[in-house]
N, C-alpha and C positions, 0 to 999 in steps of 0.2 A: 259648156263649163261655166259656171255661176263667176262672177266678176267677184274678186279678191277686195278687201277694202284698203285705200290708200297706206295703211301703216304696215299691212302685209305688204306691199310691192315696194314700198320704202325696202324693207328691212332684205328683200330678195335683192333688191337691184344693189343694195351695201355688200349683200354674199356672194355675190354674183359677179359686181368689180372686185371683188376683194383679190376671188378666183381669176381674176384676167392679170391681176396688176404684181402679185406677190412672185416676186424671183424664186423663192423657197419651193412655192407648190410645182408641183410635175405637170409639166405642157398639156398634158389630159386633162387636169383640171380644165385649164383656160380653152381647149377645145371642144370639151361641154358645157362650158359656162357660155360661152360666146351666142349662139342659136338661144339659150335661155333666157335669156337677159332681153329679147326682142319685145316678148309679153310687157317687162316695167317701162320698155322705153315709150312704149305704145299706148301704155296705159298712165301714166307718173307726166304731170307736166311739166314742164323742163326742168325747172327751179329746184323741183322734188328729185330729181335724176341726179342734178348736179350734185344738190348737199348731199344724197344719197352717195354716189363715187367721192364724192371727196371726205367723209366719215369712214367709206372702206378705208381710202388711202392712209389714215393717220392712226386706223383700229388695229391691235393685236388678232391673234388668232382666238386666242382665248375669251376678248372682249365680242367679236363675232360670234362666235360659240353660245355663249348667252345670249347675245340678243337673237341667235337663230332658235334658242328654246323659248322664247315668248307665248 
């Protein structure tokens, strides 16, 4: 599988905590998001993971939703 460029696994690894971290979304979410989310951590060096989870943490639904149509 071709390696993804850093702005794509930025903006995965933000929908991807968003999925783990939001009380609203249904546990399914956060139990397929969880296994997902291994690829940005693997691939995103630290600093990029972090702002990445912490931009989910402070982002709407709606503000995700756009940046997942990029």
């Amino acid at each position: 599988m071709p390696r993804q460029d850093p702005g794509e696994q930025e903006r995965a690894a933000a929908i991807l905590a968003f999925a783990l971290g939001h009380e609203q979304l249904p546990a399914s979410y956060a139990f397929a998001a969880r296994p997902a989310l291994t690829r940005p951590e693997s691939e995103l060096p630290p600093e990029q993971l972090v702002a990445a989870c912490e931009a989910a943490a402070a982002a709407t639904i709606e503000e995700l939703e756009r940046t997942a149509l990029v």
